[in-house]
KOLDO-103489 format. One record per atom (N, C-alpha, C, O): residue number from 0; atom name; z, x, y. Coordinates in Angstrom, 1 decimal. Example, Ala and Ser with C-alpha at 12.3 -4.5 7.8 and 13.67 -1.06 7.14 Angstrom:
BEGIN
R / 0 / N / 7.8 / 13.2 / -5.7
R / 0 / CA / 7.8 / 12.3 / -4.5
R / 0 / C / 7.8 / 13.2 / -3.3
R / 0 / O / 8.5 / 14.2 / -3.3
R / 1 / N / 7.1 / 12.8 / -2.2
R / 1 / CA / 7.1 / 13.7 / -1.1
R / 1 / C / 7.9 / 12.9 / 0.0
R / 1 / O / 8.0 / 13.4 / 1.1
# end
This chain:
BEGIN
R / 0 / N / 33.4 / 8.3 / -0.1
R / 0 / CA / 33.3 / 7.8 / 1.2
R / 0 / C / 31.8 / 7.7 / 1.5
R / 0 / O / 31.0 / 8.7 / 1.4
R / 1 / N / 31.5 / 6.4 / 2.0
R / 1 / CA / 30.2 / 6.5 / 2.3
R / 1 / C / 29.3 / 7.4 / 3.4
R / 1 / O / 30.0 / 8.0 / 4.1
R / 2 / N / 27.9 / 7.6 / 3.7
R / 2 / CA / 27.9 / 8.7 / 4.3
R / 2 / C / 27.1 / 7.7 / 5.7
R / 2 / O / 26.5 / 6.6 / 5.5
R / 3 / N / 27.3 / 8.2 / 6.7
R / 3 / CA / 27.6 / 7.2 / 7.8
R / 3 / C / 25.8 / 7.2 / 8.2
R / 3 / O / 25.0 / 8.1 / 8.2
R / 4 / N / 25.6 / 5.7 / 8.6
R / 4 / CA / 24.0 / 5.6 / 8.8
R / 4 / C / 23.3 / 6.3 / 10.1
R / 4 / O / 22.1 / 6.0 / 10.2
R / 5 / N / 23.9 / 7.3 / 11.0
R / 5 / CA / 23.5 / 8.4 / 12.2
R / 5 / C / 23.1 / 9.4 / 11.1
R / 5 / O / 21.9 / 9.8 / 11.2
R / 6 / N / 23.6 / 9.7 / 10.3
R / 6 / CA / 23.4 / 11.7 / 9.1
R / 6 / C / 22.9 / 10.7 / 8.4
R / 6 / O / 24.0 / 10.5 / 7.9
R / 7 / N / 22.2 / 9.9 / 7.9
R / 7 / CA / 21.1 / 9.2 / 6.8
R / 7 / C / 20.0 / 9.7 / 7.7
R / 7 / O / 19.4 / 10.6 / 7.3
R / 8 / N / 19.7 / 8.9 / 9.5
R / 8 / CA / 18.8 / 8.7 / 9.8
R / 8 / C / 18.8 / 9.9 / 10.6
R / 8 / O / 18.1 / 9.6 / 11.6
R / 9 / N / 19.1 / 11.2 / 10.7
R / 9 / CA / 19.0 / 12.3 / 11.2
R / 9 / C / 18.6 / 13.3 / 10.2
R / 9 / O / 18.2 / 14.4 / 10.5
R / 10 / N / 18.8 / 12.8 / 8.6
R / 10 / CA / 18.4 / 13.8 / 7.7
R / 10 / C / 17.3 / 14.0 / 7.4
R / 10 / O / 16.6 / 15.0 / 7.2
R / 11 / N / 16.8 / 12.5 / 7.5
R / 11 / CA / 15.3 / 11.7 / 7.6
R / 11 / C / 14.1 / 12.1 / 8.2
R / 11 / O / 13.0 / 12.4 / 7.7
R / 12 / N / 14.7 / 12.2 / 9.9
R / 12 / CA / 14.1 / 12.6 / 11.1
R / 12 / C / 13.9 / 14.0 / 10.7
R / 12 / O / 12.7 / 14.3 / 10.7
R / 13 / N / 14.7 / 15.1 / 10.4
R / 13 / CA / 14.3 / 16.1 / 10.2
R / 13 / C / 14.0 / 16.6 / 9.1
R / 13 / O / 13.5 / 17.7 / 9.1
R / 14 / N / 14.0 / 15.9 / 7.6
R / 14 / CA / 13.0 / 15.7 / 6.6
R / 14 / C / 11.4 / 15.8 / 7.3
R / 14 / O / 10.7 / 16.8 / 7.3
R / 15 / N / 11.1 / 14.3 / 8.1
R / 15 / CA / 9.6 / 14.1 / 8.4
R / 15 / C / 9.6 / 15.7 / 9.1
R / 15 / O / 8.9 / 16.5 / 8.5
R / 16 / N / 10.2 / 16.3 / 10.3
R / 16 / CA / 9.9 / 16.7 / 11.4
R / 16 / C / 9.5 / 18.7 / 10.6
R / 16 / O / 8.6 / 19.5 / 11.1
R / 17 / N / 10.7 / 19.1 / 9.3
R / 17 / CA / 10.1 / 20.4 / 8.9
R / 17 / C / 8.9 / 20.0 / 7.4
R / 17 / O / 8.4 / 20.9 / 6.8
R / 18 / N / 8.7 / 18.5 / 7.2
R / 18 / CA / 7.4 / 18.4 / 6.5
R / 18 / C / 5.9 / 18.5 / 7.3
R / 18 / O / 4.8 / 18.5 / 6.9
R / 19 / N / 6.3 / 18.6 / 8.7
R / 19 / CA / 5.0 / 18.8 / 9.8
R / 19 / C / 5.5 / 19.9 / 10.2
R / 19 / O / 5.0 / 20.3 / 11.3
R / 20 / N / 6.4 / 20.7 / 9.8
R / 20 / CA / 6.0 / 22.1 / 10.5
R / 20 / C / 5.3 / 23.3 / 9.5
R / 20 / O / 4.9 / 24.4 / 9.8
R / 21 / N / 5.5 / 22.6 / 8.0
R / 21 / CA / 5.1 / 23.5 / 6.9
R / 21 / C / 3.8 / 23.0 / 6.7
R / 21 / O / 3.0 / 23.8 / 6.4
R / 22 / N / 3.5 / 22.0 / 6.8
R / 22 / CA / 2.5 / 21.7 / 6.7
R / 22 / C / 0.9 / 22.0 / 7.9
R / 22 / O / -0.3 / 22.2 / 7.6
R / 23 / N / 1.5 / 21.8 / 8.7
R / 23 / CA / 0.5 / 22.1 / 10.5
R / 23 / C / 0.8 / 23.6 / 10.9
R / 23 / O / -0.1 / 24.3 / 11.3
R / 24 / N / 1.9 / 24.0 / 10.9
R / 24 / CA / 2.0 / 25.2 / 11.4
R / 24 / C / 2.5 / 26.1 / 11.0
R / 24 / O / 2.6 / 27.0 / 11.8
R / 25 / N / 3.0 / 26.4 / 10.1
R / 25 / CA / 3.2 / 27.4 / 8.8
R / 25 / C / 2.1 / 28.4 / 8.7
R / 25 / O / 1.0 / 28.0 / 9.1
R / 26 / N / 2.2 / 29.6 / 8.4
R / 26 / CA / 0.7 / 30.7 / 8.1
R / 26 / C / 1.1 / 31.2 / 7.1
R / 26 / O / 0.4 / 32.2 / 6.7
R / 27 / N / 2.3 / 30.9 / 6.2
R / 27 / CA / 2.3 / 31.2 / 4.7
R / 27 / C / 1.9 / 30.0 / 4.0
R / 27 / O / 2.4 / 28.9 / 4.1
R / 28 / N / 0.8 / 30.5 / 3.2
R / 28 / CA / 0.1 / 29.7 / 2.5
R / 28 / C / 1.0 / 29.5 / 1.0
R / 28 / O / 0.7 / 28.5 / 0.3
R / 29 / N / 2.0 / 30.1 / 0.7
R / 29 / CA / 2.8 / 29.8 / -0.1
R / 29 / C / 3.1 / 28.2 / 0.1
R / 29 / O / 2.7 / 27.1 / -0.3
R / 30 / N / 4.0 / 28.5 / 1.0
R / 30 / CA / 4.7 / 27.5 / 1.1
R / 30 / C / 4.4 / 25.9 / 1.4
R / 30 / O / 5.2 / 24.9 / 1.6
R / 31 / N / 2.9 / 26.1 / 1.6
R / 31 / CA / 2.1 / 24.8 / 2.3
R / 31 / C / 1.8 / 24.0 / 1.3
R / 31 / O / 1.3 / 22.9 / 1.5
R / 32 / N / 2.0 / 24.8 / -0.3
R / 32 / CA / 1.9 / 24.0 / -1.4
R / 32 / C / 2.8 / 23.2 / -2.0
R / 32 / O / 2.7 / 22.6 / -3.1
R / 33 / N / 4.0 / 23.1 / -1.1
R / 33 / CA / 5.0 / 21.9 / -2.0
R / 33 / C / 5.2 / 20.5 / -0.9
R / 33 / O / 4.8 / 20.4 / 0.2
R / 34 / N / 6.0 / 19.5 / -1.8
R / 34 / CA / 6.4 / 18.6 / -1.2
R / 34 / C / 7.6 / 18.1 / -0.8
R / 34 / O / 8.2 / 17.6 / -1.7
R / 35 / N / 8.3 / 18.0 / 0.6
R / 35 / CA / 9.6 / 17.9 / 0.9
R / 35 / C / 9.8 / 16.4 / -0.2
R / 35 / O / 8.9 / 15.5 / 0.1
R / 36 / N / 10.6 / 16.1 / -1.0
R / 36 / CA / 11.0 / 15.1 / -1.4
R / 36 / C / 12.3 / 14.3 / -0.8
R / 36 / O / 12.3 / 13.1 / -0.9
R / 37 / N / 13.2 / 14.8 / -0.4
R / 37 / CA / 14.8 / 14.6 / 0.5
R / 37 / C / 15.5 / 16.0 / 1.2
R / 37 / O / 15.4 / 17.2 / 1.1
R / 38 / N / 16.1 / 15.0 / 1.8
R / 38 / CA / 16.7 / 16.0 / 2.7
R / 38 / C / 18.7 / 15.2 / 2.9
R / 38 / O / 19.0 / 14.0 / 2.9
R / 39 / N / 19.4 / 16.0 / 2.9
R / 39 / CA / 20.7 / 15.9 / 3.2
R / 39 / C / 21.3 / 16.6 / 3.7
R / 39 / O / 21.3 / 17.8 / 3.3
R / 40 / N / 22.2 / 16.1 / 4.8
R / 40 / CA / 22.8 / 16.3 / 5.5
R / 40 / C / 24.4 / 16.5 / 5.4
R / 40 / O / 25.1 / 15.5 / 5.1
R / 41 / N / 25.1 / 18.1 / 5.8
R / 41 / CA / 26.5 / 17.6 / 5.6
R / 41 / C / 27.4 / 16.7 / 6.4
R / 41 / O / 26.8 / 15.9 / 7.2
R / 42 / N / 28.4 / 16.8 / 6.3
R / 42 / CA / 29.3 / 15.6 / 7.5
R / 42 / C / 29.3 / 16.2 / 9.0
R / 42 / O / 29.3 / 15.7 / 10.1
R / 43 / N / 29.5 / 17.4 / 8.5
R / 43 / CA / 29.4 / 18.4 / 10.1
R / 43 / C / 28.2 / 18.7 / 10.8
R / 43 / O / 27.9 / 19.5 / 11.7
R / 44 / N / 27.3 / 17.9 / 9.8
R / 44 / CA / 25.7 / 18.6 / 10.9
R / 44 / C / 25.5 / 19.9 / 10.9
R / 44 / O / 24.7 / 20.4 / 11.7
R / 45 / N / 26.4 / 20.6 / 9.9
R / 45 / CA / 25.8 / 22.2 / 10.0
R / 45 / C / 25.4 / 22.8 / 9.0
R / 45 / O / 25.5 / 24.1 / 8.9
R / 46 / N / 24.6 / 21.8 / 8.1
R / 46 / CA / 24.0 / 22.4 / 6.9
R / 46 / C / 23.1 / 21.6 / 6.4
R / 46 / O / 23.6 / 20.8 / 5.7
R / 47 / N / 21.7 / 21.5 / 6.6
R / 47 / CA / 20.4 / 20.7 / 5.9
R / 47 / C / 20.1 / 21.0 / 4.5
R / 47 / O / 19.9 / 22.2 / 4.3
R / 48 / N / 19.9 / 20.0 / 3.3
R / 48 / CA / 19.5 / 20.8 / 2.6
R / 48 / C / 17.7 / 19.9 / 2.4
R / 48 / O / 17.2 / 18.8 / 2.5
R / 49 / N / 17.4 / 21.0 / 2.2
R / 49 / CA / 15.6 / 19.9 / 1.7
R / 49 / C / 15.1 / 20.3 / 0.2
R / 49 / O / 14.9 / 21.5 / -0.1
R / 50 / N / 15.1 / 19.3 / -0.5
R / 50 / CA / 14.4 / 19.2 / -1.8
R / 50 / C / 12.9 / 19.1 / -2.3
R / 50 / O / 12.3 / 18.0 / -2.5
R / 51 / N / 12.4 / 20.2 / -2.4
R / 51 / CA / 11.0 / 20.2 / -2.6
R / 51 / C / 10.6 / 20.0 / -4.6
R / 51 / O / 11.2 / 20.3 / -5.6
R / 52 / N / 9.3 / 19.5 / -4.2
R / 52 / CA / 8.9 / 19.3 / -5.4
R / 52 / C / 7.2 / 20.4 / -5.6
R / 52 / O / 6.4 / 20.0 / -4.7
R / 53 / N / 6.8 / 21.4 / -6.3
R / 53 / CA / 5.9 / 22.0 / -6.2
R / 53 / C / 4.9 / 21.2 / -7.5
R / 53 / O / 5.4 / 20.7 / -8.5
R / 54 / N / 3.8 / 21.3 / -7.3
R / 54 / CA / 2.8 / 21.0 / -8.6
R / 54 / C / 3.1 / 22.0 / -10.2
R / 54 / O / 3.3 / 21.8 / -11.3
R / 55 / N / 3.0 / 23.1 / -9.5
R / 55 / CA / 2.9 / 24.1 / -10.2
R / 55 / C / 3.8 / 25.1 / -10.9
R / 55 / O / 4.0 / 26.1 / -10.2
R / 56 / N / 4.5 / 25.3 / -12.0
R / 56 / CA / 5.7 / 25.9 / -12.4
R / 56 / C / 5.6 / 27.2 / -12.2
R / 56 / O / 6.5 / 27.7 / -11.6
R / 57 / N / 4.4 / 28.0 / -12.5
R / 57 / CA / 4.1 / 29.3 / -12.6
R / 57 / C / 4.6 / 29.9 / -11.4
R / 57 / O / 5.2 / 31.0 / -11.3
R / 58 / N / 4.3 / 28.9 / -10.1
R / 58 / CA / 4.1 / 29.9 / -8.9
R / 58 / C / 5.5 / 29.3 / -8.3
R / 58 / O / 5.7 / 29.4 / -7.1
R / 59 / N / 6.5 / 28.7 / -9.0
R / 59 / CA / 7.9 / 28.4 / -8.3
R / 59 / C / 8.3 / 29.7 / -7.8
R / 59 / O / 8.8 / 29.6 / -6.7
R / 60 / N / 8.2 / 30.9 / -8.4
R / 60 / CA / 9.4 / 31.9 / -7.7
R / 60 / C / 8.6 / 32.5 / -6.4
R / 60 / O / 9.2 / 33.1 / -5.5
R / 61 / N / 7.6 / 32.2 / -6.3
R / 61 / CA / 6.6 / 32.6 / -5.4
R / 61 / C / 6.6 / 31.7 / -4.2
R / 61 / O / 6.6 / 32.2 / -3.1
R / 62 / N / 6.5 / 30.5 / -4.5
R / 62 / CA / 7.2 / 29.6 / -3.3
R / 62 / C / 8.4 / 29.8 / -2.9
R / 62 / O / 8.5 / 29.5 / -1.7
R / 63 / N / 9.5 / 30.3 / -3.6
R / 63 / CA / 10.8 / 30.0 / -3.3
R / 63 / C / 11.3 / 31.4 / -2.4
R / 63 / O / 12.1 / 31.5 / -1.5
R / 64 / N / 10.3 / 32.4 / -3.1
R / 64 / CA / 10.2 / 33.3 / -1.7
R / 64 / C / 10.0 / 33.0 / -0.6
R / 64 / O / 10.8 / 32.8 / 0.3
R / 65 / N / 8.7 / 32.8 / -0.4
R / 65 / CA / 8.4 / 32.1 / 0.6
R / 65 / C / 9.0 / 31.2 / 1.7
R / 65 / O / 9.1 / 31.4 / 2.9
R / 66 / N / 9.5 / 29.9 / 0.7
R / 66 / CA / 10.5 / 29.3 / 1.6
R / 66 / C / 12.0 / 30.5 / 2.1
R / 66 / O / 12.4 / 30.4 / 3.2
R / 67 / N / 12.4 / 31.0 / 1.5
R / 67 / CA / 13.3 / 32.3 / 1.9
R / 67 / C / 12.9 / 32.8 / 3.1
R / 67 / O / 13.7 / 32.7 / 4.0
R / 68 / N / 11.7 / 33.2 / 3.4
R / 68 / CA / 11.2 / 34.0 / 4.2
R / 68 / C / 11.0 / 33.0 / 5.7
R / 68 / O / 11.1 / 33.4 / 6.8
R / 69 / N / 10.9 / 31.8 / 5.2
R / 69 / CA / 10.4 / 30.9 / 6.1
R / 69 / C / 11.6 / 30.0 / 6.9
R / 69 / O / 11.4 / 29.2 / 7.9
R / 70 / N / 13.1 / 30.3 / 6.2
R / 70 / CA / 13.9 / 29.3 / 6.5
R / 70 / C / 13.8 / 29.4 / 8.2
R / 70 / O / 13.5 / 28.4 / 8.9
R / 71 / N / 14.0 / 30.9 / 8.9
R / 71 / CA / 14.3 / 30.9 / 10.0
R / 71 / C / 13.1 / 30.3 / 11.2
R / 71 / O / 13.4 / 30.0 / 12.4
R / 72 / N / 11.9 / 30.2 / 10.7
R / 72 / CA / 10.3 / 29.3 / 11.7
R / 72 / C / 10.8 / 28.3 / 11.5
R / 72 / O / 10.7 / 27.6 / 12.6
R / 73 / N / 11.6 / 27.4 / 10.5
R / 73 / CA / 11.7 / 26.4 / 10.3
R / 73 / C / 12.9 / 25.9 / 11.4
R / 73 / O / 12.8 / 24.9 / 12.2
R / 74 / N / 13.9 / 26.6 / 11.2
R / 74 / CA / 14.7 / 25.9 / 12.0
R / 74 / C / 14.9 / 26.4 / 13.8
R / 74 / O / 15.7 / 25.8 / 14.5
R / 75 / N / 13.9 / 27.5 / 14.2
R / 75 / CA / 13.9 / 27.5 / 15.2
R / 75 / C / 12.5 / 26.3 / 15.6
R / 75 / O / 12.3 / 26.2 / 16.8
R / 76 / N / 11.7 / 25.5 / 14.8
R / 76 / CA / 10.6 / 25.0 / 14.9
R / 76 / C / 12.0 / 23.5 / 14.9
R / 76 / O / 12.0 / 22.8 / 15.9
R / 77 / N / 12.6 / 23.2 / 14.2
R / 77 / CA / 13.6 / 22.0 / 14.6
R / 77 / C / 14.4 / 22.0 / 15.7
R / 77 / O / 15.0 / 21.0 / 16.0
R / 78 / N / 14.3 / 23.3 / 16.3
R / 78 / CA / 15.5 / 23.2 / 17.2
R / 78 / C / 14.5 / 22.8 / 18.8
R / 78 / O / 14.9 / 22.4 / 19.9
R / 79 / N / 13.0 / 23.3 / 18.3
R / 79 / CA / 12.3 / 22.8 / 19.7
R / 79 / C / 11.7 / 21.5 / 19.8
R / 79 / O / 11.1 / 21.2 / 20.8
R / 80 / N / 11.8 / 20.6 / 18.8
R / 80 / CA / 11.2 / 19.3 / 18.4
R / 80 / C / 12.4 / 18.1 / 18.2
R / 80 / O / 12.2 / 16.9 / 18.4
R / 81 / N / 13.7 / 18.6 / 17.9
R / 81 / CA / 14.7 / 17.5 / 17.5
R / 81 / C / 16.1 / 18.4 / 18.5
R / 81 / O / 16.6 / 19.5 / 18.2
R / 82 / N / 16.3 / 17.4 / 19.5
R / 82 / CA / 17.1 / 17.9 / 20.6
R / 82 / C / 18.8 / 17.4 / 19.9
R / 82 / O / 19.5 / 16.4 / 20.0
R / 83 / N / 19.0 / 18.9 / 19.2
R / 83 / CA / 20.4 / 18.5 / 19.1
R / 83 / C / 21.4 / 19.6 / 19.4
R / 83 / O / 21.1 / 20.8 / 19.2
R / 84 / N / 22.7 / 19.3 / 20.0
R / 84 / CA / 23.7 / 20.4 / 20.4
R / 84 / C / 23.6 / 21.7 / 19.4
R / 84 / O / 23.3 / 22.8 / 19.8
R / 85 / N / 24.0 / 21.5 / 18.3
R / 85 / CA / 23.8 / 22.8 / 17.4
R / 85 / C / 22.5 / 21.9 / 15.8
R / 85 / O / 22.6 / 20.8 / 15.3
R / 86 / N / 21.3 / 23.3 / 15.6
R / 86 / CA / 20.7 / 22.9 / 14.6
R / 86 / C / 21.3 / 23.5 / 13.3
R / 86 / O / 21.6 / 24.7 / 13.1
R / 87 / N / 21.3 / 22.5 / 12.4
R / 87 / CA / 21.5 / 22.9 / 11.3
R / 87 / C / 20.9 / 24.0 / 10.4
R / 87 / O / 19.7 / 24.0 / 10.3
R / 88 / N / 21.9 / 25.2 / 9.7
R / 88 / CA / 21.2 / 25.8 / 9.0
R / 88 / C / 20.1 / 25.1 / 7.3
R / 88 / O / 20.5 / 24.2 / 6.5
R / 89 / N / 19.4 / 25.5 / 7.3
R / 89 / CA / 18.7 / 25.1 / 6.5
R / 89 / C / 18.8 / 26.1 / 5.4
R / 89 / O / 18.9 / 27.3 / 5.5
R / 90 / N / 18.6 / 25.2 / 4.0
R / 90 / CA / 18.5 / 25.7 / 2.9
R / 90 / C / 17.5 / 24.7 / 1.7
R / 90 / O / 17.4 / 23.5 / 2.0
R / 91 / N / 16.8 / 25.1 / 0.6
R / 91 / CA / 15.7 / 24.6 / 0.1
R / 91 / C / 16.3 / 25.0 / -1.3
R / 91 / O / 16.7 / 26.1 / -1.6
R / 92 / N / 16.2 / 23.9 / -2.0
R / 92 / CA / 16.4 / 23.6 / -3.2
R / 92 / C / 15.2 / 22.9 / -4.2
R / 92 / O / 14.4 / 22.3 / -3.5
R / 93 / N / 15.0 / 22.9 / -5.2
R / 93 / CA / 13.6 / 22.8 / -6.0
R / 93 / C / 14.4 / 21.3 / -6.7
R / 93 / O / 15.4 / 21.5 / -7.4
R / 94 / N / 13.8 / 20.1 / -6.5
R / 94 / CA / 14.1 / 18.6 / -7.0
R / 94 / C / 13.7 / 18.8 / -8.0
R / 94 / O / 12.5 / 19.0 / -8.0
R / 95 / N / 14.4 / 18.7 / -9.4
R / 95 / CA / 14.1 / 18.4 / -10.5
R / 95 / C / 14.0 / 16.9 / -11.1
R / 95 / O / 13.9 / 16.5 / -12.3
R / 96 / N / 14.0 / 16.3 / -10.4
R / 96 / CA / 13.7 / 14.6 / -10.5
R / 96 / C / 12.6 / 14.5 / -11.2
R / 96 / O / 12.9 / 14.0 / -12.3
R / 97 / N / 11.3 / 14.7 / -11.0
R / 97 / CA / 10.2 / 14.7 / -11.5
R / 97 / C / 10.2 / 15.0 / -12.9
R / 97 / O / 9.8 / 14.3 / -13.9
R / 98 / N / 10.8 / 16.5 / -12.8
R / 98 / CA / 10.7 / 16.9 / -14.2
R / 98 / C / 11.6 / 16.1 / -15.1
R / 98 / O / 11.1 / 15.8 / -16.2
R / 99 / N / 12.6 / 16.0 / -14.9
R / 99 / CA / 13.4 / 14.8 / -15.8
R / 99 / C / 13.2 / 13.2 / -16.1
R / 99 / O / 13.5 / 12.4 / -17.0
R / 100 / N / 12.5 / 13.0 / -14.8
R / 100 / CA / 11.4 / 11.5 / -15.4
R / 100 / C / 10.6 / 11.6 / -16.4
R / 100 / O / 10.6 / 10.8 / -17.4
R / 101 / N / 9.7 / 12.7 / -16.3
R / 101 / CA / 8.9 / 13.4 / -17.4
R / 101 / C / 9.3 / 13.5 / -18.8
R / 101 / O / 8.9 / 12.8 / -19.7
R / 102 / N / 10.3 / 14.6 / -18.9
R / 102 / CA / 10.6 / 13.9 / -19.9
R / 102 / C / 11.4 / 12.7 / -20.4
R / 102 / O / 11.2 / 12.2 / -21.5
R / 103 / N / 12.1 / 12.4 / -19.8
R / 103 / CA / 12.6 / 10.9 / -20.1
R / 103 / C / 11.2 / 10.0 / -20.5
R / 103 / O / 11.3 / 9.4 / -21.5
R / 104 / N / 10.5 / 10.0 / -20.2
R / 104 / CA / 9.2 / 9.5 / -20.6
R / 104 / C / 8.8 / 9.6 / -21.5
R / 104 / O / 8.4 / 8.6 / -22.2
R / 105 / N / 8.5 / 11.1 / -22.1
R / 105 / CA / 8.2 / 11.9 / -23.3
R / 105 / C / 9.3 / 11.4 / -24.5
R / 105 / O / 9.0 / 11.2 / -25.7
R / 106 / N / 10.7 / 11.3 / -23.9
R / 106 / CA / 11.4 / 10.7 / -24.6
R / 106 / C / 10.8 / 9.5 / -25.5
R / 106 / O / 10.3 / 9.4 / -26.6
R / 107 / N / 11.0 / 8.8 / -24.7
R / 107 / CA / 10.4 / 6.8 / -25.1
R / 107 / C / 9.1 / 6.8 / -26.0
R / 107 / O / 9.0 / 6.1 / -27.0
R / 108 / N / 8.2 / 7.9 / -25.4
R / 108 / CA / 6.9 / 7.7 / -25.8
R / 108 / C / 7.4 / 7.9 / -27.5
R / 108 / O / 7.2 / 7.1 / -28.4
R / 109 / N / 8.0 / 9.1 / -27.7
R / 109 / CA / 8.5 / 9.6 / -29.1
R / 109 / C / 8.9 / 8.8 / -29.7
R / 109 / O / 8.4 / 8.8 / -30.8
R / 110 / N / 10.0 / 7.7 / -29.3
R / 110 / CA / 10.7 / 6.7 / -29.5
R / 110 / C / 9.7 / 5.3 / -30.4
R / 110 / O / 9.8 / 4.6 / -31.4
R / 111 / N / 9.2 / 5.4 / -29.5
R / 111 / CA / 8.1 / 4.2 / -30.0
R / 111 / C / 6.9 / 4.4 / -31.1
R / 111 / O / 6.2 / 3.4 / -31.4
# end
């Protein structure tokens, strides 16, 4: 079932809106080092997830603290910027997209 165009453009909205709160007003410097890549939304609006991408492998467990520590600034910082009946809990997942392009790449290169 397709997923309805309101929770596309609401996942979106609050993609951009906790990529400006980690970024501008965040005071853990951990976490100011990654990049929100996606965000999804369940059907019930009661679960965000956001997909970050970090530069750095070393310092993943160190970010992911971080964001741990951070989920609750975040979603009281969505709940004062994006006016909705109940805010979603928030959870943070590490996008491996990158890294699988990469090697898919490394693949071909070998290939050739």
């Amino acid at each position: 079932m397709p997923i309805p165009h309101r929770t596309e453009r609401l996942a979106d909205t609050l993609l951009k809106e906790a990529a400006s709160l980690i970024l501008f007003e965040a005071q853990d410097e951990r976490i100011k080092r990654i990049t929100l890549t996606r965000a999804t939304l369940t059907k019930d609006l009661r679960l965000l997830r956001l997909y970050y991408s970090a530069g750095d492998d070393q310092i993943r467990e160190e970010i992911e603290e971080g964001l741990k520590e951070s989920r609750g600034f975040i979603r009281r910082g969505l709940a004062q910027r994006v006016k909705l009946r109940y805010v979603p809990e928030v959870e943070f997942f590490f996008d491996e997209t990158d890294e699988l392009r990469r090697k898919a790449e490394e693949l071909f290169e070998r290939i050739k």
